[in-house]
C-alpha positions in Angstrom: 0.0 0.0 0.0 0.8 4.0 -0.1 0.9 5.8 2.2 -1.9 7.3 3.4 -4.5 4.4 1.0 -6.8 3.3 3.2 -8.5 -0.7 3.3 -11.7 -1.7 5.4 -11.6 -5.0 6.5 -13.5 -7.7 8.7 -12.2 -11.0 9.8 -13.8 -13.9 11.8 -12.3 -17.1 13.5 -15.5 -18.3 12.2 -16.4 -19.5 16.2 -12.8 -19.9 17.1 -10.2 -17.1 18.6 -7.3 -16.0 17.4 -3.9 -13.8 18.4 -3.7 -11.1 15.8 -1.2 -8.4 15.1 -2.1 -5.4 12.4 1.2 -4.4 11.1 3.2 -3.0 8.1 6.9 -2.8 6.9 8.5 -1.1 4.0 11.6 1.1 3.4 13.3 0.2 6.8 10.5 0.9 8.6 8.1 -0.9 10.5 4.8 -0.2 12.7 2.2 -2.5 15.3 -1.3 -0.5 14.5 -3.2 -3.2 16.9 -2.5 -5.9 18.6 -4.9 -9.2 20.0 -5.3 -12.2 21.9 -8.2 -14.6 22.2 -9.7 -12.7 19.5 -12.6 -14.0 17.6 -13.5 -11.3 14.8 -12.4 -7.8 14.2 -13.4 -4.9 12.0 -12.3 -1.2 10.9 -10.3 0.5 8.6 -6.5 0.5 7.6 -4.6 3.5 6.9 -0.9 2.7 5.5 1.5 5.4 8.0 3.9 4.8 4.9 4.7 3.1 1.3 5.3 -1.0 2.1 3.4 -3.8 3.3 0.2 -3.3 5.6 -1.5 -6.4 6.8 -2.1 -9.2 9.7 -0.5 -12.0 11.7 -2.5 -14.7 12.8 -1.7 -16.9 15.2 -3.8 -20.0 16.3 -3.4 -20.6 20.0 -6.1 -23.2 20.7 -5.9 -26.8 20.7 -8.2 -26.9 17.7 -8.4 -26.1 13.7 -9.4 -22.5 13.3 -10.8 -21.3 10.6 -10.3 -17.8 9.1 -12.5 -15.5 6.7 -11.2 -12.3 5.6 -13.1 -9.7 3.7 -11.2 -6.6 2.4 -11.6 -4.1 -0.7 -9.6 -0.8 -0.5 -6.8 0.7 -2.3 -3.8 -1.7 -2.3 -2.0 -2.4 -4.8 -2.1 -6.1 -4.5 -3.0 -8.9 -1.7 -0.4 -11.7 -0.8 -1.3 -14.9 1.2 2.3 -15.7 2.4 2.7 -18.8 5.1 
């Protein structure tokens, strides 16, 4: 993303929780916009503080398969699934 774009978003564990971190990095720089634990949906609105990647960590902490859905539209240039 550039800075300033901006992305909604919404994200469900789907009945689960989930840890979650809200993060970008780009050019040497790097920033935590929100942070969770035992989480089971969140929504709002990104705002990139600078040009790089803007995105989430999820982190599964349960004993069981979790399930993730994520909804997003916005201005980003392009979405990555990296494991």
């Amino acid at each position: 993303m550039k800075a300033g774009k901006t992305a909604t978003y919404r994200w469900t564990a789907n009945g689960s929780v989930l840890n979650y971190d809200t993060h970008g990095d780009g050019g040497g720089r790097s920033i935590s916009y929100v942070k969770g634990r035992g989480v089971p949906q969140d929504e709002g609105e990104l705002t990139a503080a600078f040009d790089g990647n803007h995105g989430w960590f999820w982190r599964n902490r349960t004993n069981s398969p979790v399930t993730l859905s994520l909804q997003t539209r916005g201005e980003y240039e392009s979405f990555k699934r990296v494991k």
